[in-house]
C-alpha positions in Angstrom: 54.9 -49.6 -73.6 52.8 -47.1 -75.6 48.8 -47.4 -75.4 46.7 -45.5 -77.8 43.4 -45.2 -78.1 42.2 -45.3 -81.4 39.5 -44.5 -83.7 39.8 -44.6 -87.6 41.9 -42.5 -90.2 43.3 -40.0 -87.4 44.3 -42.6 -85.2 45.7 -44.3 -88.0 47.8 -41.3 -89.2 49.0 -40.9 -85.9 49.9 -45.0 -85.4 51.8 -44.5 -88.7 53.7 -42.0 -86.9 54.3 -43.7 -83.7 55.5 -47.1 -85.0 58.7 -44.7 -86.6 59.9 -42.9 -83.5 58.9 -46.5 -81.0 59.8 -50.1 -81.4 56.3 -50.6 -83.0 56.3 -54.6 -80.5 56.3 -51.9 -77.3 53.0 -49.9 -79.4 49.4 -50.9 -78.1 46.3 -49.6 -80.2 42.6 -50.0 -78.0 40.6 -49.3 -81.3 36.9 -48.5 -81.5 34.7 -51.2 -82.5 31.3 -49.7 -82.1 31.1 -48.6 -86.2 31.5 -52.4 -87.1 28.4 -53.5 -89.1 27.1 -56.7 -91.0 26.7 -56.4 -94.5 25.8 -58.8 -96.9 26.5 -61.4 -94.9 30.1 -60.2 -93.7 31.1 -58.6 -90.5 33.1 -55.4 -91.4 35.3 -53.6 -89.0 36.3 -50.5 -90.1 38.5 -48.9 -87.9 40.4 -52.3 -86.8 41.2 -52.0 -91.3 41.8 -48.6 -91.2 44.2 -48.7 -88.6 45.6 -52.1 -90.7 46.2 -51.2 -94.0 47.5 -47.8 -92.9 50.1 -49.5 -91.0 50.8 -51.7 -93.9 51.3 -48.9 -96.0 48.2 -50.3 -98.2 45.4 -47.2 -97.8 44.0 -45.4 -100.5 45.8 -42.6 -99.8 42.9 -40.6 -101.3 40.3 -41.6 -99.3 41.9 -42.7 -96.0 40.1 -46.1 -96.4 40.1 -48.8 -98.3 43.0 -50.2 -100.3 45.6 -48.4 -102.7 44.9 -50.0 -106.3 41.5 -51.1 -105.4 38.8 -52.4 -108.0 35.1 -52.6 -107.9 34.0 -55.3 -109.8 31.7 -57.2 -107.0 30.1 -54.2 -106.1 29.5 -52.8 -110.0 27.7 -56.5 -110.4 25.4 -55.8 -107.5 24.2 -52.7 -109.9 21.9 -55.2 -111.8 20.5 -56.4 -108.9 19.0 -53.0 -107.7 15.9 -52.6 -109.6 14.2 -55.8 -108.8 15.2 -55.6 -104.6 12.0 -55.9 -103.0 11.1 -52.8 -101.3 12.5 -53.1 -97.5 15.3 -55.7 -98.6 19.1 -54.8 -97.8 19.8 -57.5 -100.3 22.8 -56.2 -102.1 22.9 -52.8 -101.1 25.6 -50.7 -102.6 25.6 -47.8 -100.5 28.7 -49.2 -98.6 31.6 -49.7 -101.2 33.6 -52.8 -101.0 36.5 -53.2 -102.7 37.5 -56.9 -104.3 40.2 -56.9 -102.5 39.1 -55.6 -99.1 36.4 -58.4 -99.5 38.8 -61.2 -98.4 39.4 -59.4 -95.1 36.1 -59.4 -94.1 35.5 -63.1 -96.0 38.1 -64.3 -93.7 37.1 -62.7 -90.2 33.5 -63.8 -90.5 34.1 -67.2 -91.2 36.9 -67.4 -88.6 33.8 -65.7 -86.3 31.7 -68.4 -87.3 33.9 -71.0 -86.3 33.9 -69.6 -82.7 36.8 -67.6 -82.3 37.1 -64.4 -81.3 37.0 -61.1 -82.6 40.7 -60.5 -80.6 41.7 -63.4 -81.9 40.7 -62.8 -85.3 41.9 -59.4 -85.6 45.9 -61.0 -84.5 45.5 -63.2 -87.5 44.8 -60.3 -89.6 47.7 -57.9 -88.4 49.9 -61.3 -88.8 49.2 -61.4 -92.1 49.8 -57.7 -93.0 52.9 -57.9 -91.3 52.5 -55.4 -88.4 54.4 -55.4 -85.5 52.0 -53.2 -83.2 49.3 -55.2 -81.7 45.7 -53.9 -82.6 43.5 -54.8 -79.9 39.5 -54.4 -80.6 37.5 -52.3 -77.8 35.7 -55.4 -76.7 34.8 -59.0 -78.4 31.1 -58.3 -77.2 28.6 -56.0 -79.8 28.8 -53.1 -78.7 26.9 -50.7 -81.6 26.8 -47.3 -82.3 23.1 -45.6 -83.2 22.7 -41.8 -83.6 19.2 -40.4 -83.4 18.3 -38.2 -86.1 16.3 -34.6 -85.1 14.8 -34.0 -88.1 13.9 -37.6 -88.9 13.0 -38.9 -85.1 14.3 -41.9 -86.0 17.8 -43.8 -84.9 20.3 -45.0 -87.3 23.5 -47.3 -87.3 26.5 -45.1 -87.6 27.6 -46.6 -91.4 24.2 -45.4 -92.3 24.8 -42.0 -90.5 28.2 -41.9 -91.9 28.3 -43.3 -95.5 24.6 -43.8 -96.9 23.4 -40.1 -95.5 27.1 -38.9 -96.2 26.8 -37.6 -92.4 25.1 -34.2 -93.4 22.1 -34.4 -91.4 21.6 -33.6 -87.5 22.1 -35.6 -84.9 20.5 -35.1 -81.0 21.5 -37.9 -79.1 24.3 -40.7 -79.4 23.9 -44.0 -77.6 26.5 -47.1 -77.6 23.8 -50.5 -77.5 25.1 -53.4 -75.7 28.2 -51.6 -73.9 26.7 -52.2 -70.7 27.6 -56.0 -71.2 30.4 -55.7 -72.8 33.7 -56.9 -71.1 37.1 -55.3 -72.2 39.4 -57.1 -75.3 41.5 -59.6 -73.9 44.7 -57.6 -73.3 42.9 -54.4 -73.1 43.4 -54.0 -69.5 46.6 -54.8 -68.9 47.5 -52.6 -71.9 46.0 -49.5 -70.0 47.5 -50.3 -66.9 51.1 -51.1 -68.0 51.4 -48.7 -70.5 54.4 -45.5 -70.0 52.2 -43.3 -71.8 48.5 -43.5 -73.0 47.6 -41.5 -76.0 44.0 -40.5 -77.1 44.4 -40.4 -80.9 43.1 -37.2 -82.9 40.0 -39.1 -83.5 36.2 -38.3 -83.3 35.3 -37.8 -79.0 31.6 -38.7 -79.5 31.5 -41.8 -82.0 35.6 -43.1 -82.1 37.1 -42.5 -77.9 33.3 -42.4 -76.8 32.5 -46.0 -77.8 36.1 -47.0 -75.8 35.6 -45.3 -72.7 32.3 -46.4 -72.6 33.6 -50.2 -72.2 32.7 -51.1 -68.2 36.0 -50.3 -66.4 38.0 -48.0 -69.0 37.2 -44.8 -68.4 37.5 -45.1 -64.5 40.8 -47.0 -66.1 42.2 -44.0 -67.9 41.5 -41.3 -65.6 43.1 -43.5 -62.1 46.2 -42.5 -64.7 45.4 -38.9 -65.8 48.7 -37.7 -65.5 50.1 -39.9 -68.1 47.4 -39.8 -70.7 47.4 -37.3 -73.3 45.0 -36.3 -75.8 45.6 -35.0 -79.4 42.8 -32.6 -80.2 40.8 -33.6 -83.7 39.6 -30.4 -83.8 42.3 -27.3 -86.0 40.7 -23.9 -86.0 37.2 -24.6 -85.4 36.8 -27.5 -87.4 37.8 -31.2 -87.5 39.9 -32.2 -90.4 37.6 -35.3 -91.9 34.4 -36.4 -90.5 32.0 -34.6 -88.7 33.6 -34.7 -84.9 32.7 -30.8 -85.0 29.1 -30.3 -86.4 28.5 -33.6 -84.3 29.9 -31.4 -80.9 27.7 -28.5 -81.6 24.4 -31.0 -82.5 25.2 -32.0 -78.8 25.9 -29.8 -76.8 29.9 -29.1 -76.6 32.2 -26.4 -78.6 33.7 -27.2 -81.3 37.2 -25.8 -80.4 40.2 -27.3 -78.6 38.8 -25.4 -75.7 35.7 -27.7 -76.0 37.9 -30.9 -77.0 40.0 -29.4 -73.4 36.6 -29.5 -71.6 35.9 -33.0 -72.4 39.0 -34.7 -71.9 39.9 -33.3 -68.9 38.8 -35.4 -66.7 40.8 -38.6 -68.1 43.8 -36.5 -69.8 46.4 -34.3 -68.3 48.1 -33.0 -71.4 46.0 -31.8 -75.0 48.2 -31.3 -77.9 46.6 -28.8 -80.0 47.5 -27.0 -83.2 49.7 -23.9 -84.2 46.7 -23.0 -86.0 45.2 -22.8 -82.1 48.3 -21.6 -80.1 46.4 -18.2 -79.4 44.0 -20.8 -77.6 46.0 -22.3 -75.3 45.3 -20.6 -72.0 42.1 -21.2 -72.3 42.8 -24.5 -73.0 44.8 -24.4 -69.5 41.8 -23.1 -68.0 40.0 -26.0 -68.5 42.6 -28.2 -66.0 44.7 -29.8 -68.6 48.4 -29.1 -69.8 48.5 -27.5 -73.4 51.2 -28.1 -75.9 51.4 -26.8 -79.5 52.5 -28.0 -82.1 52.1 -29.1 -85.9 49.4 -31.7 -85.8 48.2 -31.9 -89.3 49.5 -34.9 -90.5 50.3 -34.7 -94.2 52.7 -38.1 -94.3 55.0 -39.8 -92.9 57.2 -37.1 -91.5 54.6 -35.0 -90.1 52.8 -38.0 -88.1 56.6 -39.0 -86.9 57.3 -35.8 -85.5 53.7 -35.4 -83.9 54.4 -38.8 -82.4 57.6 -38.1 -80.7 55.8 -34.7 -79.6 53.2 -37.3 -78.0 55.7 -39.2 -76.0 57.4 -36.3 -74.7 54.9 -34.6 -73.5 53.3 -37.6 -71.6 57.2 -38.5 -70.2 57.1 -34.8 -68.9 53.7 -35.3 -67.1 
């Protein structure tokens, strides 16, 4: 069994990958939570949809999110409404783009929430229905939500706000996770981690994707009691991550925005960081740092390229 552990679009890239060179029943995804936020009623969970409609071969392919022949209708109606919100109302906000057709997923998982099941359980009904064969496992069922503190602002925002209203262009100083201290692992979770051949740390954000993970009570002593046979694919190519802010966020607090500095802050719970061709002249210092380095073509442009990435994943963490 495989166990990755997953954030949004990268992690979903790389699951794409993974599910073509493994039988995708033996494939485990651990997937960040802390971004989920309630919206007009609806609990949204991005990553667990991300990682979804990838894996269903649904996405947008030109945004990474969302679905492929998506309309806006719902959201184009709540246009009207904007003028006349009362000031300090989230009534209706449009900020966050929901597609008509992504609405039934998060139509169906609130009201299944409501009735009293769990987010776990929920999110297997969901994969059912897509048809996947992998088993997406949410972080935790407890909230556990991700706030960044603004420096310019001196105030603390959710991280959809951060990341979609204020388009994630302004400075962050300090990162906090609220309510992982109560939070108990995802059913399955655990056993996932300690059963698993290889674990795999998805080329997703450290701070705000794997930070909100390993910050579930128990995982990251978890991970690193296995060091040897976890391995980390860096987010970061030549100085800069590919989509999101994983590197401006690294330098706001206080780590390099490099492989070297990706190296620095998995070592402790990896043994192995694949890094890019783009970085090979970086690889002894990655080695410096205490982990393995192996290069290799990470930028995942389809199908192909996330295969051959994934097969370079499982060899390197059966060589460990």
């Amino acid at each position: 069994m495989i166990t990755v552990l997953a954030g949004g679009v990268g992690a979903a890239r790389l699951l794409a990958g993974l599910v073509q060179v493994v039988d995708p029943a033996e494939l485990t995804a651990v997937v960040n939570t802390g971004d989920d936020v309630r919206l007009h009623g609806l609990h949204i969970s991005p990553d667990l949809d991300t990682c979804t409609y990838t894996l269903a071969r649904a996405i947008n392919p030109e945004t990474g999110w969302g679905l492929t022949g998506e309309t806006w209708s719902a959201m184009d109606a709540l246009g009207r409404y904007q003028a006349v919100r009362p000031e300090g109302s989230t009534a209706g906000v449009t900020w966050f783009g929901l597609g008509d057709r992504d609405l039934a997923t998060h139509l169906y998982r609130t009201h299944r929430l409501a009735e009293g099941a769990r987010l776990s359980t929920v999110t297997a009904e969901v994969t059912a229905a897509w048809g996947l064969g992998l088993h997406l496992l949410p972080m935790s069922d407890d909230r556990v939500e991700t706030r960044l503190h603004l420096r310019d602002e001196a105030v603390e925002v959710g991280f959809q706000e951060y990341f979609v209203q204020r388009h994630h262009d302004v400075a962050v100083d300090a990162v906090r996770f609220v309510g992982v201290e109560r939070a108990q692992p995802g059913p399955g979770v655990v056993e996932a981690l300690t059963a698993a051949e290889v674990v795999v740390i998805a080329p997703s954000n450290p701070i705000v994707s794997i930070g909100p993970v390993l910050a579930v009570p128990g995982l990251r002593d978890l991970v690193a009691g296995r060091r040897e046979t976890v391995v980390a694919v860096s987010p970061i190519v030549a100085g800069a991550a590919l989509k999101g802010p994983a590197d401006r966020l690294m330098v706001e607090l206080g780590l390099e925005a490099s492989v070297v500095g990706v190296a620095r802050a998995y070592a402790p719970v990896a043994a192995t960081l694949v890094i890019d061709e783009a970085d090979a002249h970086l690889a002894g210092a990655v080695e410096a740092e205490g982990v393995r380095c192996v290069v290799a073509p990470t930028v995942m442009h389809g199908p192909p390229e996330a295969a051959a990435l994934g097969q370079v994943v499982l060899t390197a963490g059966r060589r460990s």
